[in-house]
C-alpha positions, 0 to 999 in steps of 0.5 A: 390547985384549991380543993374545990377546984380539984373536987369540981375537975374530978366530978367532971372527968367522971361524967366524961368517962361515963359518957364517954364509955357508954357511946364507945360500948355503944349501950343497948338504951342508947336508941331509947326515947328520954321522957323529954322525948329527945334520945339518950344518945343525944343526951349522953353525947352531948353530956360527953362534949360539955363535960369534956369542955367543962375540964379546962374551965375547971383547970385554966389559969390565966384570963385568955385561956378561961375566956376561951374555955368558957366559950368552949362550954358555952358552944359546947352547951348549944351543940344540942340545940343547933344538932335539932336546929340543924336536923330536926327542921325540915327546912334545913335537914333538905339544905343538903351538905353544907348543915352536915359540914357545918354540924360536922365541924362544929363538932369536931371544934367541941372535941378538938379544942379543949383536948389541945387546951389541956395539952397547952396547959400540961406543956405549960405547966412542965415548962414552967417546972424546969 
């Protein structure tokens, strides 16, 4: 892996961890109001979920698995918006379950698929090294 390469993987799994820690610890500040006037926990959620499909951007090889990784960053990008299209609008907050199942799902694709795209590329690799 090139250095660069390398450099932008580690810039990204901080922002990970870092987001990452702050809604586990569940962070006093968490509820409070951004100056944009979305909350910080929204934001460091969403910071979480697009530096988590950033990582296999950075560290795919091969073009079907970048074009899958990329529009994982791409919907990961739009998790925030589609949250307030979803939650923030009066007409579809009343929709009832099915804009919950379909957030809910949503995010569970954003969490889920790139954790199996970094295990893919591990066994990959370590296949290739026997």
């Amino acid at each position: 892996m090139n250095p660069r390469r390398y450099n932008a993987a580690i810039a990204v799994a901080l922002v990970f961890i870092a987001s990452t820690t702050a809604l586990v610890t569940g962070a006093d500040w968490l509820g409070a109001m951004s100056p944009v006037g979305i909350p910080a926990g929204n934001l460091v959620a969403w910071a979480m979920m697009t530096s988590l499909n950033a990582l296999p951007v950075v560290l795919a090889v091969g073009i079907v698995p970048r074009a899958v990784a990329w529009t994982l960053l791409v919907l990961a990008a739009a998790w925030l918006p589609v949250s307030f299209l979803l939650f923030g609008n009066v007409y579809l907050s009343n929709a009832g379950p099915l804009a919950l199942r379909i957030w809910l799902g949503y995010t569970a694709l954003l969490v889920l698929a790139p954790l199996s795209l970094l295990v893919a590329a591990l066994v990959r690799k370590a296949w290739k090294a026997e």
